[in-house]
C-alpha positions, 0 to 999 in steps of 0.5 A: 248044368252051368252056371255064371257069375259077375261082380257088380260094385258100387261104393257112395263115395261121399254123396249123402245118398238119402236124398236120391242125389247119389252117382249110379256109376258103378262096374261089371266084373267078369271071370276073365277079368274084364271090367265094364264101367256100367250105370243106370240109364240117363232115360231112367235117372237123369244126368249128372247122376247117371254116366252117359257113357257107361254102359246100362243094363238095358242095353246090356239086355239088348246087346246080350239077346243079340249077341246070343243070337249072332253066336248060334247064327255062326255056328248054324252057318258053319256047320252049313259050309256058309263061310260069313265074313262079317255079322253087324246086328244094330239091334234096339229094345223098346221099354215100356210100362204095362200093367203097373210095371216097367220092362223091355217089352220089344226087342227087335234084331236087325242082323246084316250078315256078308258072306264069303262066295256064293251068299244062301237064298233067302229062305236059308237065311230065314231058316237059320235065323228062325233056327237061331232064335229057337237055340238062343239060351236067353231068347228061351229065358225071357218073356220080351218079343223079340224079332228078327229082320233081316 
């Protein structure tokens, strides 16, 4: 077993907070002491209360999904002898709301994957994108479809 950890932090400043008029920035921290300015989505809370430029937890979902994916990708393509150069995913989550609640319903990957030397055909690389999938610890954790093109 493992098992992981984050900091998040937020502090009212001196917003009156009860009237919803408060910032929603706020930080990640991780144990190797990386620190990621975070907030709620401007999709979700609107501007000046969110920070545009932070990051927020939906597309922190999308991008750890694709990440998790990219990760087990590498290490399958390695143990093949493919050699990759460069592994771009411009991955999108759809949120929506089904029954009352909110949630990110859809994630869709779009990995573009260079390879060093002779690339694998088409059916390898679906192999080892479908092989991917299936290792992903947090695909497995989660109940949003998520799809693979490539």
């Amino acid at each position: 077993m493992s098992s992981f950890s984050a900091e998040v932090a937020w502090e009212r400043g001196d917003a009156r907070f009860t009237d919803n008029r408060y910032s929603r920035a706020h930080r990640w921290s991780f144990d190797g002491g990386h620190v990621v300015p975070a907030s709620s989505s401007p999709h979700v809370v609107p501007l000046p209360y969110s920070v545009a430029e932070n990051v927020d937890p939906e597309e922190a979902f999308v991008a750890a999904l694709s990440s998790c994916h990219m990760l087990f990708f590498l290490s399958l393509a390695a143990k093949k002898g493919l050699i990759v150069d460069s592994y771009t995913d411009k991955a999108e989550g759809v949120m929506e709301t089904i029954g009352g609640k909110t949630q990110v319903t859809h994630v869709t990957l779009n990995p573009r994957v260079a390879y060093a030397g002779q690339a694998p055909n088409r059916d390898t690389e679906a192999d080892l994108h479908h092989r991917s999938h299936e290792l992903c610890f947090l695909a497995n954790s989660v109940k949003t479809e998520i799809e693979v093109n490539f």
